[in-house]
C-alpha positions as CSV (number, residue, x, y, z in Angstrom):
1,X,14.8,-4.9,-10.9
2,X,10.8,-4.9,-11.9
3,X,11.1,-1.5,-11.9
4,X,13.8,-1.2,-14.3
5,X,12.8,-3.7,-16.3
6,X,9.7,-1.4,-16.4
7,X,11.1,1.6,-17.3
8,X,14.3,1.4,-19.7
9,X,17.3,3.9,-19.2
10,X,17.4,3.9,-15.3
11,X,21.1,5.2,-13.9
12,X,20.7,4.2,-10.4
13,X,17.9,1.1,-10.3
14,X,20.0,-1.7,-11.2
15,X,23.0,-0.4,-8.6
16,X,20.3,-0.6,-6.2
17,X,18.8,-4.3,-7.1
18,X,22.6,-5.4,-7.3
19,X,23.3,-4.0,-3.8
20,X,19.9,-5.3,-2.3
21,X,21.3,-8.6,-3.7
22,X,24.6,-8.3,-2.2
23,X,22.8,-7.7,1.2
24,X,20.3,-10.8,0.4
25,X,23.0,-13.2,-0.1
26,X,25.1,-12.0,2.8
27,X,22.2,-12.2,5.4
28,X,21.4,-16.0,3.8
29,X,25.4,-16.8,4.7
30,X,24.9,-15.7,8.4
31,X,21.6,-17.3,8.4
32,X,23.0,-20.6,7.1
33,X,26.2,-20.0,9.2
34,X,27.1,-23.0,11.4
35,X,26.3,-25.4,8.5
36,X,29.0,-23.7,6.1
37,X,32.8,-23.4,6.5
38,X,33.6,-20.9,8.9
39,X,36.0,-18.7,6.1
40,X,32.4,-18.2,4.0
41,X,30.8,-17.2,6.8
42,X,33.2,-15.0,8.5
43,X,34.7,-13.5,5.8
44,X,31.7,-13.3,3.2
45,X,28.9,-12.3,5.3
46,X,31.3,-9.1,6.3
47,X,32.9,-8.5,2.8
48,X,29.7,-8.8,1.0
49,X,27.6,-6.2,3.2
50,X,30.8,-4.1,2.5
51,X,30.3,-4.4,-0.9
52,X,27.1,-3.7,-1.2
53,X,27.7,-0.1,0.5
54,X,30.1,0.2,-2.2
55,X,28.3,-0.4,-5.0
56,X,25.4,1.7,-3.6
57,X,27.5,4.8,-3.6
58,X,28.7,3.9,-7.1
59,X,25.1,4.1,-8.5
60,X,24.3,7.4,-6.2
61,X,27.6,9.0,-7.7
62,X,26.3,8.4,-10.8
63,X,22.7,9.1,-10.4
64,X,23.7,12.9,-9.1
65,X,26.5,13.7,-12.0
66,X,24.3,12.3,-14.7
67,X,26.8,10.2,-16.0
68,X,28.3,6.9,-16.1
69,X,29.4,5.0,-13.3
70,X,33.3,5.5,-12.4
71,X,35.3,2.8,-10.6
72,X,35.3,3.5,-6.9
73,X,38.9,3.3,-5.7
74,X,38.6,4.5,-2.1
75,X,35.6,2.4,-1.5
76,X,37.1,-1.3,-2.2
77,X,40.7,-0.1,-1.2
78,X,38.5,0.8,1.7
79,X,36.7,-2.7,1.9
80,X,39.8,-4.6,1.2
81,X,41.8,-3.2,3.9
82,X,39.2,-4.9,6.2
83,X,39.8,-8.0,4.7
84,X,42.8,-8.7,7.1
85,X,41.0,-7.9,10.5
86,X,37.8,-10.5,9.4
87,X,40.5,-12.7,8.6
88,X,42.4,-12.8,11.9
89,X,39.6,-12.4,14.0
90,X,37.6,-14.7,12.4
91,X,40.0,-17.7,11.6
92,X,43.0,-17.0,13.8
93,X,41.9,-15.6,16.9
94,X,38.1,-15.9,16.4
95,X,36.7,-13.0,18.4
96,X,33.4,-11.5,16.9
97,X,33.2,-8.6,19.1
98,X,36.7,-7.1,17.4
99,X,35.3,-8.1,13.9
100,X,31.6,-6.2,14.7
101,X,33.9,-3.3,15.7
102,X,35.8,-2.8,12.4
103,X,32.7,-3.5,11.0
104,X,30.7,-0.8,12.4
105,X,33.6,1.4,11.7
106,X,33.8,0.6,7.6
107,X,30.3,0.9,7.4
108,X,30.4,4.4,8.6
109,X,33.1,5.5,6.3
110,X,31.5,3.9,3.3
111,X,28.3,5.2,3.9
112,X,29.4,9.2,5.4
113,X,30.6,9.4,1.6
114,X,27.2,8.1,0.3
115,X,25.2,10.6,2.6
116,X,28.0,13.5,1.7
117,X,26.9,13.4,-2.0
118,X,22.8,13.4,-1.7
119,X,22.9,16.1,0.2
120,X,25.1,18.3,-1.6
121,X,22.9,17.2,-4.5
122,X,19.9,18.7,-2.6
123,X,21.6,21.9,-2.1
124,X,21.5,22.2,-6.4
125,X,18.7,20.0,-7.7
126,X,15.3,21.1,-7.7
127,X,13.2,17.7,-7.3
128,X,14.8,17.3,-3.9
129,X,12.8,16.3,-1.4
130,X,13.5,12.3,-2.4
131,X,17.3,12.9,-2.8
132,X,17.0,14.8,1.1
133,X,15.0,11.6,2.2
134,X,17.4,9.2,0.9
135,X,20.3,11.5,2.3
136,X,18.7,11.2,5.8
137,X,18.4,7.4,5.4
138,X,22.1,7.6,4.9
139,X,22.9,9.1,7.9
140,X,20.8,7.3,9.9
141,X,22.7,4.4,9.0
142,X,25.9,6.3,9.3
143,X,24.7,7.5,12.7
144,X,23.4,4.3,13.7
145,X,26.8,2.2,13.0
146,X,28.8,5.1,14.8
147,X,27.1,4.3,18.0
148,X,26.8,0.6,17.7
149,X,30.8,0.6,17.1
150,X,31.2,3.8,20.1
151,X,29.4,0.9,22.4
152,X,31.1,-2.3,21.5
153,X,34.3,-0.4,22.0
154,X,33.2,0.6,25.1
155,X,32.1,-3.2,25.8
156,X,34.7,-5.5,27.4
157,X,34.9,-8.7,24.8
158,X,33.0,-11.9,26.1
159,X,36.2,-14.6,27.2
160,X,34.2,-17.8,26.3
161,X,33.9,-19.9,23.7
162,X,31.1,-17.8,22.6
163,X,33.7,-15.2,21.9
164,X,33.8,-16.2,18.3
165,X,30.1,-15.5,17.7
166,X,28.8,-12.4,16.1
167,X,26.8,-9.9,18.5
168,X,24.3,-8.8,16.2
169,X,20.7,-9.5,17.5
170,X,17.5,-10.4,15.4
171,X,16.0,-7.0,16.1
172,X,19.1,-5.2,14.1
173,X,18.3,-7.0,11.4
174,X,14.3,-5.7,11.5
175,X,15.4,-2.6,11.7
176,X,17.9,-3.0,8.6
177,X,15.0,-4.6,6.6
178,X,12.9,-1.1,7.9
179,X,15.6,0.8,6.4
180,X,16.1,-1.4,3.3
181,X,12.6,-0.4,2.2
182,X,12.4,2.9,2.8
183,X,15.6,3.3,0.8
184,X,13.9,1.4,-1.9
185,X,11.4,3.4,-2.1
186,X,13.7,6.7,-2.4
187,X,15.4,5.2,-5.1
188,X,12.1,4.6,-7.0
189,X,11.1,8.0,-6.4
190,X,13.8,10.0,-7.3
191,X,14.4,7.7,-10.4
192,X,11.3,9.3,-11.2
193,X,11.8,12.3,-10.7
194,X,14.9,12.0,-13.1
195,X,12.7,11.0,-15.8
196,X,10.8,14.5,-15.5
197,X,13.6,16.2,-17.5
198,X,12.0,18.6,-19.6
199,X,8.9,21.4,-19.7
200,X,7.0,22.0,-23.0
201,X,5.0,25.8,-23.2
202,X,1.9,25.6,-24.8
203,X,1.5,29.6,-25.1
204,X,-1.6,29.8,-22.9
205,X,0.4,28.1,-20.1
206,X,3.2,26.0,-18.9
207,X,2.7,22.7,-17.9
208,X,5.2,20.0,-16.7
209,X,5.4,16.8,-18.8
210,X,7.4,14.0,-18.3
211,X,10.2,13.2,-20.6
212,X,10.0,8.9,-21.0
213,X,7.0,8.4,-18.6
214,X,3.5,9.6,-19.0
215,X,2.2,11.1,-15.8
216,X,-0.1,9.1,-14.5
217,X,1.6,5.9,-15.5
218,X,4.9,7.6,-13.2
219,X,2.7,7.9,-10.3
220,X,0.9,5.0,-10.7
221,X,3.8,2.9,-10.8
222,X,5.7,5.0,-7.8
223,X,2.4,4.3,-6.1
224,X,2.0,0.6,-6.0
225,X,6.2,0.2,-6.2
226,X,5.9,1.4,-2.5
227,X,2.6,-0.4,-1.8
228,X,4.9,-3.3,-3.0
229,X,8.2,-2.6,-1.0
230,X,6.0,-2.2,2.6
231,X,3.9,-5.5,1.8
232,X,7.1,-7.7,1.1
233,X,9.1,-5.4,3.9
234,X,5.8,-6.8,6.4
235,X,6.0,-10.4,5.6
236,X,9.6,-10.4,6.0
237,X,9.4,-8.7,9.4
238,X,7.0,-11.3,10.4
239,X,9.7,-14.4,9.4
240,X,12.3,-12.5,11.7
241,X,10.0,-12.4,14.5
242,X,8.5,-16.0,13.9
243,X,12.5,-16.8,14.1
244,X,13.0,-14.5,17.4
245,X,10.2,-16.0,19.0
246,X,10.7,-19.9,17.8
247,X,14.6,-19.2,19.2
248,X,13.4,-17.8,22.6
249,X,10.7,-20.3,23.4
250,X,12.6,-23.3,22.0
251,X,15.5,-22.4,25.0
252,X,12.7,-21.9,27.8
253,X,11.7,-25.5,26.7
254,X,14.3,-26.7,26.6
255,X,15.0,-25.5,30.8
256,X,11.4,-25.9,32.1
257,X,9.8,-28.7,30.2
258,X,10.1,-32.1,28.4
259,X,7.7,-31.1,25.2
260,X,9.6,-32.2,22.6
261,X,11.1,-29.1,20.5
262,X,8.8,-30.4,17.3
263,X,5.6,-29.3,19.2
264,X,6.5,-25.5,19.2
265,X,5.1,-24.1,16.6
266,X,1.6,-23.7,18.0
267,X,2.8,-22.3,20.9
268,X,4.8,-19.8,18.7
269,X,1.8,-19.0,16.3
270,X,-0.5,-18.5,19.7
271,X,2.0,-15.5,20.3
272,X,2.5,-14.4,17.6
273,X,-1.4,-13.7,16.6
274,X,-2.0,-10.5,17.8
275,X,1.2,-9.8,15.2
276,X,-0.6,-11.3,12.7
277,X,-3.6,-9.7,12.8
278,X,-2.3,-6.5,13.1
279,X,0.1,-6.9,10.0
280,X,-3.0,-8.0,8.2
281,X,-5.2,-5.1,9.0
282,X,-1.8,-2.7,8.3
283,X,-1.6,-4.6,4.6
284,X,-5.9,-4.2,3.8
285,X,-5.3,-0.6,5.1
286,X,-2.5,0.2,3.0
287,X,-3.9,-1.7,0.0
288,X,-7.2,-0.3,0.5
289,X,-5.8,3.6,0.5
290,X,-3.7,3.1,-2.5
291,X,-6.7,2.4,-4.5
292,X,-8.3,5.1,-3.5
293,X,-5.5,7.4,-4.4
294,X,-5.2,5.3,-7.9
295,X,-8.7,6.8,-8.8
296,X,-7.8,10.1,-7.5
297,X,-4.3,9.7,-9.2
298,X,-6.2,9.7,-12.7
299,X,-8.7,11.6,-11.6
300,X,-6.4,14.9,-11.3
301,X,-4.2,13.5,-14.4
302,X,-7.3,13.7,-16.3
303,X,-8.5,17.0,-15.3
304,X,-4.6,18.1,-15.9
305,X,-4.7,16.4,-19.3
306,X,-8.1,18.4,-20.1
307,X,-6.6,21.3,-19.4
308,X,-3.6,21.0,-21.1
309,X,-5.5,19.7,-24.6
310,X,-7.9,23.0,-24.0
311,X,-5.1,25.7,-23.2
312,X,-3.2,24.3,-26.6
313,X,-6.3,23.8,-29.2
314,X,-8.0,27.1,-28.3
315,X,-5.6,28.8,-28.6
316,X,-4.8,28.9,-32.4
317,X,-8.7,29.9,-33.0
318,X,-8.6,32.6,-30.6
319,X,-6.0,34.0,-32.6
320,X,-7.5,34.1,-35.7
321,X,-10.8,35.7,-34.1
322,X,-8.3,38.2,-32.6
323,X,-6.6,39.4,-35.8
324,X,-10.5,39.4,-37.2
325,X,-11.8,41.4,-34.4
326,X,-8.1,43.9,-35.2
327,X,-9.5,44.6,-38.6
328,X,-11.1,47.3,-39.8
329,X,-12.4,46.1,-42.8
330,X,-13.0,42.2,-42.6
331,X,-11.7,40.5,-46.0
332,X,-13.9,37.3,-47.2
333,X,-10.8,34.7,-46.4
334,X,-10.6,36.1,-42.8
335,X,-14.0,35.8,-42.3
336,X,-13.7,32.7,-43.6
337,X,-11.2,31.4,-40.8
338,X,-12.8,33.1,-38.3
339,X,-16.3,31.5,-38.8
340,X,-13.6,27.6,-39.1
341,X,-12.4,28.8,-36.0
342,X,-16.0,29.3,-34.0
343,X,-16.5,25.8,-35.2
344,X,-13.6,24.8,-34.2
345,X,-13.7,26.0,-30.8
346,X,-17.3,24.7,-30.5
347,X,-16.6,20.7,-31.5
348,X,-14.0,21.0,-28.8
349,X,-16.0,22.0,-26.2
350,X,-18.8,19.8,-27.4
351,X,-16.9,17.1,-27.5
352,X,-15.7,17.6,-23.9
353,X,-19.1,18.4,-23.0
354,X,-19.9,14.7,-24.4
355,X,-17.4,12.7,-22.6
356,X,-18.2,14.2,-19.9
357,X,-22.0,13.0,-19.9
358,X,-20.5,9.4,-21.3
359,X,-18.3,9.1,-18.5
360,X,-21.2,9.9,-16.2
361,X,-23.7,7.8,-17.7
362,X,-25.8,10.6,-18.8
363,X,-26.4,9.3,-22.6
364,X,-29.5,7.5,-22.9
365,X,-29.9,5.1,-25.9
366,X,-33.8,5.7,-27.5
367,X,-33.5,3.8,-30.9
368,X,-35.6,4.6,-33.8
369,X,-36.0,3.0,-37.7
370,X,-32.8,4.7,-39.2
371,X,-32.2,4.8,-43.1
372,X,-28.2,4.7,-42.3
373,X,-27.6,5.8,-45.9
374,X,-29.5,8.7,-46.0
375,X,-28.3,10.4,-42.5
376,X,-24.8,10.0,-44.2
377,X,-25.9,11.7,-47.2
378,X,-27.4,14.4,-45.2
379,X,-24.4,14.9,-43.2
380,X,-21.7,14.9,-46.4
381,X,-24.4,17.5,-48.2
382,X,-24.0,20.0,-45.1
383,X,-20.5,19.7,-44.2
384,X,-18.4,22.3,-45.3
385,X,-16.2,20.6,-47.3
386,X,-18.7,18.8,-49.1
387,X,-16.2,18.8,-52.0
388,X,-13.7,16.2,-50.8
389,X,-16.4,13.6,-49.4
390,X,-16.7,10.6,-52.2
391,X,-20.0,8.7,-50.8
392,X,-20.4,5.1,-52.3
393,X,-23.7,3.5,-51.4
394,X,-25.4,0.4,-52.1
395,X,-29.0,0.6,-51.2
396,X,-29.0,-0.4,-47.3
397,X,-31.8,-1.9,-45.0
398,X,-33.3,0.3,-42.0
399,X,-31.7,-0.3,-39.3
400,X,-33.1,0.7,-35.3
401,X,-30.9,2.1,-33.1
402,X,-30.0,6.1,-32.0
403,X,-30.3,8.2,-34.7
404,X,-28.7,11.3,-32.7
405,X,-25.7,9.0,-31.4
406,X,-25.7,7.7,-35.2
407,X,-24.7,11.1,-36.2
408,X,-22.3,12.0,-32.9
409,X,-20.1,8.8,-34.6
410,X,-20.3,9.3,-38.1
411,X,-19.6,13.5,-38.0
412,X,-16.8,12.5,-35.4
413,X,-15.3,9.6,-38.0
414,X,-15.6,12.1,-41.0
415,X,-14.2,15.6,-38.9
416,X,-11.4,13.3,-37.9
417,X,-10.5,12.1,-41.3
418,X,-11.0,15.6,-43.3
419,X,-9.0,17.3,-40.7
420,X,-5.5,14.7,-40.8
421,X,-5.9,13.6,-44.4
422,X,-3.7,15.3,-47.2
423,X,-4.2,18.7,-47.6
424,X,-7.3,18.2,-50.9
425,X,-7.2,14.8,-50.6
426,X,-10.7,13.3,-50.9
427,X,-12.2,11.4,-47.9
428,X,-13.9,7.8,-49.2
429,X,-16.9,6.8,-47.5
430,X,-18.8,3.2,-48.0
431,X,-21.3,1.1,-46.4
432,X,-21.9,-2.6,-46.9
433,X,-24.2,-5.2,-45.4
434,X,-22.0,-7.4,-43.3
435,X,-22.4,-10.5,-40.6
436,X,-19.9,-10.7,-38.1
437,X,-20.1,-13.0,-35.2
438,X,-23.5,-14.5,-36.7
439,X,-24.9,-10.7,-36.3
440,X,-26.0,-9.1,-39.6
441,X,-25.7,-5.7,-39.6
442,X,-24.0,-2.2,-41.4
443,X,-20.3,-1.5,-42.4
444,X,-19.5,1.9,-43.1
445,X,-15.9,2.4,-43.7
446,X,-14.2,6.0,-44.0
447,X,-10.8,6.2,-46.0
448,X,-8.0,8.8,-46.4
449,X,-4.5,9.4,-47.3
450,X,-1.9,10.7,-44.9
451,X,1.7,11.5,-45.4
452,X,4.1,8.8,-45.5
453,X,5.1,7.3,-42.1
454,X,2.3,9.6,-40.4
455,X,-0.2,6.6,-39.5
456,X,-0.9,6.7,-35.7
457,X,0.0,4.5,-33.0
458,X,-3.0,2.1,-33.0
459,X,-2.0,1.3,-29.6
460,X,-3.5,5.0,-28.4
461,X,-5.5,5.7,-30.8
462,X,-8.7,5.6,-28.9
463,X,-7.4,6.8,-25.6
464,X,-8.2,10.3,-23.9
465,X,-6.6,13.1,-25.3
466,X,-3.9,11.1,-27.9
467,X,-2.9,12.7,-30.8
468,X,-0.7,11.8,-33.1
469,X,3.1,14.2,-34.0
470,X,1.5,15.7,-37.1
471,X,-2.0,16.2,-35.5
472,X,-1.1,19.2,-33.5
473,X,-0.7,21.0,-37.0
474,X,-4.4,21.3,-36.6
475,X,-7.3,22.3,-33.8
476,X,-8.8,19.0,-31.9
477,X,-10.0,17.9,-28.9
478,X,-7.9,14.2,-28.7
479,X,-11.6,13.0,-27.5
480,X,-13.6,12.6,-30.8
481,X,-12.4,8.6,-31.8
482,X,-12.5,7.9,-28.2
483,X,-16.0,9.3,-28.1
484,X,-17.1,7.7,-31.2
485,X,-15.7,3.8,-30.2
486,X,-17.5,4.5,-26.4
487,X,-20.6,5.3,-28.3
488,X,-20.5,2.6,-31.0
489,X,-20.2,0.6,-27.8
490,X,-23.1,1.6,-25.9
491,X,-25.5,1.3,-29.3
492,X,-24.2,-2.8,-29.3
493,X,-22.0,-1.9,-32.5
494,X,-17.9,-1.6,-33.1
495,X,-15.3,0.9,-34.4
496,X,-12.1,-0.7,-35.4
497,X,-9.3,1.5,-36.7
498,X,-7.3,-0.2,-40.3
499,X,-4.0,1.0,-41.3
500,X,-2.5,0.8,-44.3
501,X,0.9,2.5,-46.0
502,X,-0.6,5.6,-46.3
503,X,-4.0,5.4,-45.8
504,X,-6.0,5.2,-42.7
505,X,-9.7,3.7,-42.3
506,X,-11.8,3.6,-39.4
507,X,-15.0,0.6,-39.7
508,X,-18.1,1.9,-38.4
509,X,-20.7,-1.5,-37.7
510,X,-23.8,-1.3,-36.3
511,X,-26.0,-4.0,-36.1
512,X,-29.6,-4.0,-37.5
């Protein structure tokens, strides 16, 4: 249910949590037994695990036509045949050997039709190995109920009063909450997998790219889903065994000694340490290995990422240089492009090669008297479209930080706005002494127009590699603004992005 509520648009996740619940409530009626009227427990407990099969082939019906759910005739006809058996064997003639029999027996034609349709869906999807998985699951449970019904057949039905009680031990019900876990898991997984719908080619090659889930948020959340599922699957095992144990030594008490049955529970802990202590180290190990695959998790999604954003931007300027290098004679607009493009090319791998030494701590800070004003004045008199840059400064006081670092923000800041502005559109560019937080320092704010509704998501704006739909129009790296707020950062300043209706301004403060 977290996981749907996670991800929107799930086909098969909410079947699942309805079925789980299904199975929760019926295990907390046969828990809870002897205190309730025997009709809810005889009849409820049975009908609602029935159910639950039900609705679980329901959602995998679904899930493998890509469509919505249909009503499933032959599965309630199915359960509600049963109905009369659990009703005479359980209120009439109360035998619960019979009733575990046609049991067993329902379960295994519920659940053969469940295991029927995953694997024919292997045979025809291509993400199948989770579909296969869940499949086997399926008939493991199918399998498993076969055998337990073959054998109680087989069994001659208790004649005592006990003959009314159900036969199924504590150790069945470990091994259901096993299987209970690993099919949630599956279902996670190939809910996933679903979401993976579409490829996009990006010329140079083809990568795969989820449809609704960013990569590294899919795996991270199919990650710690099934670090979650095994912890909770551990401490429940742990209350079924606390409950085996408490039931076995509360009888041997009961024949050998006089303790009194509220003095147990030590006894019962004292056996069940070694348990303990090895479900604990089992929950540090698995906790401790998925944070190590977290890191490596983004580790490969950003070296994926990386190359992805170069195999796309590069790719436009090696064309131009290609149709340069083609011509014979080379025309003063193609020269023109193909000098852009060397540039081009160049701040992306520069940029890259920037990150990289961020990330790695390789940037020292050596801060100097800077005259902010007349670096930006230096940099708008050498850029290449010097035309378009309107600089509108006030006198401003030197300031000490980087001056190199200075540059690296402001170049980044004004690249950034020339290249996603309005084609011709001037860029605006001010400074102003400000005090924020107590601090006095230098404001420099850079201003241009976009097309309506083109403003981008502020919420990724300074992440690795975002760009926004209409940036891909032109050649960039998706790492300058995250560069340039890392770096305003590390020199004790800030870089704060301000939208408007169709303008965008970035603040550049430093203090003095």
């Amino acid at each position: 249910m977290g996981f749907a509520y996670l991800q929107p648009g799930t086909l098969l996740i909410r079947r699942f949590a309805s079925a789980m619940l299904l199975l929760g409530v019926a295990f907390f009626i046969s828990a809870y037994g002897p205190l309730l009227p025997r009709a809810t427990t005889v009849m409820g407990t049975n009908m609602l695990l029935l159910a639950a099969g039900v609705v679980l082939h329901t959602g995998f019906a679904s899930f493998c036509r890509q469509q919505a759910a249909r009503y499933d005739y032959v599965g309630w006809g199915t359960v509600g045949i049963t109905a009369l058996p659990f009703w005479y064997w359980g209120l009439v003639e109360p035998n619960g050997h019979y009733r575990s029999v046609v049991f067993s027996c329902t379960v295994v034609l519920v659940n053969s039709r469940t295991a029927v349709v995953l694997l024919r869906e292997v045979i025809t999807n291509a993400r199948r190995m989770p579909i296969a998985l869940m499949g086997g699951l399926f008939m493991v449970l199918t399998v498993w109920m076969l055998v337990r019904g073959i054998m109680l057949l087989l069994t001659e039905a208790p004649a005592t009063v006990q003959s009314g009680a159900n036969p199924t031990l504590w150790i069945t019900v470990f091994w259901y909450i096993v299987l209970a876990a690993l099919m949630t898991g599956c279902v996670i997984w190939m809910e996933i997998n679903r979401l993976r719908s579409y490829r996009i080619n990006f010329g140079l090659q083809e990568e795969a790219v989820l449809g609704t889930l960013q990569p590294l948020r899919a795996n991270l959340l199919l990650l710690w889903s099934m670090v979650t599922i095994f912890v909770l699957a551990i401490v429940s095992e742990l209350f079924i065994v606390y409950q085996a144990f408490y039931q076995s030594e509360y009888e041997r008490l009961l024949l050998v000694s006089e303790i009194p049955v509220d003095d147990i529970s030590p006894a019962i802990l004292g056996r069940m340490a070694p348990i303990l202590v090895a479900a604990l180290l089992m929950i540090v190990v698995v906790m401790t290995l998925a944070l190590i695959l977290s890191w490596v998790v983004r580790q490969r999604e950003e070296q994926s990422q990386l190359l992805v954003m170069l195999s796309h931007e590069l790719k436009t300027p090696l064309s131009v240089l290609r149709l340069a290098l083609g011509a014979e004679v080379l025309p003063p607009k193609i020269r023109q492009l193909a000098l852009r493009s060397v540039l081009d090319m160049n701040a992306v791998i520069e940029r890259c090669l920037q990150t990289d030494r961020l990330y790695y701590g390789r940037i020292a800070i050596t801060k100097t008297a800077c005259n902010l004003g007349d670096e930006i004045n230096a940099l708008c008199t050498h850029h290449l479209a010097s035309e378009r840059l309107l600089v509108e400064l006030p006198t401003l006081p030197v300031c000490h930080t980087d001056r190199q670092i200075v540059w690296v923000i402001l170049s980044n800041l004004i690249d950034n706005a020339l290249k996603y502005s309005q084609a011709q559109q001037p860029v605006r560019i001010t400074a102003a002494v400000t005090m924020p937080s107590h601090t006095t320092g230098i404001l420099v704010s850079i201003t241009n127009t976009v097309a309506a509704n083109a403003l981008p998501d502020a919420q990724q704006l300074f992440h690795k590699y975002y760009r926004g739909e209409t940036a891909h129009k032109v050649t960039g790296s998706g790492l300058g603004l995250y560069l340039a707020r890392r770096l305003a950062k590390a020199l004790g300043g800030q870089l704060s992005y301000a939208p408007d209706t169709n303008e965008v301004t970035f603040n550049f403060w430093i203090p003095l």
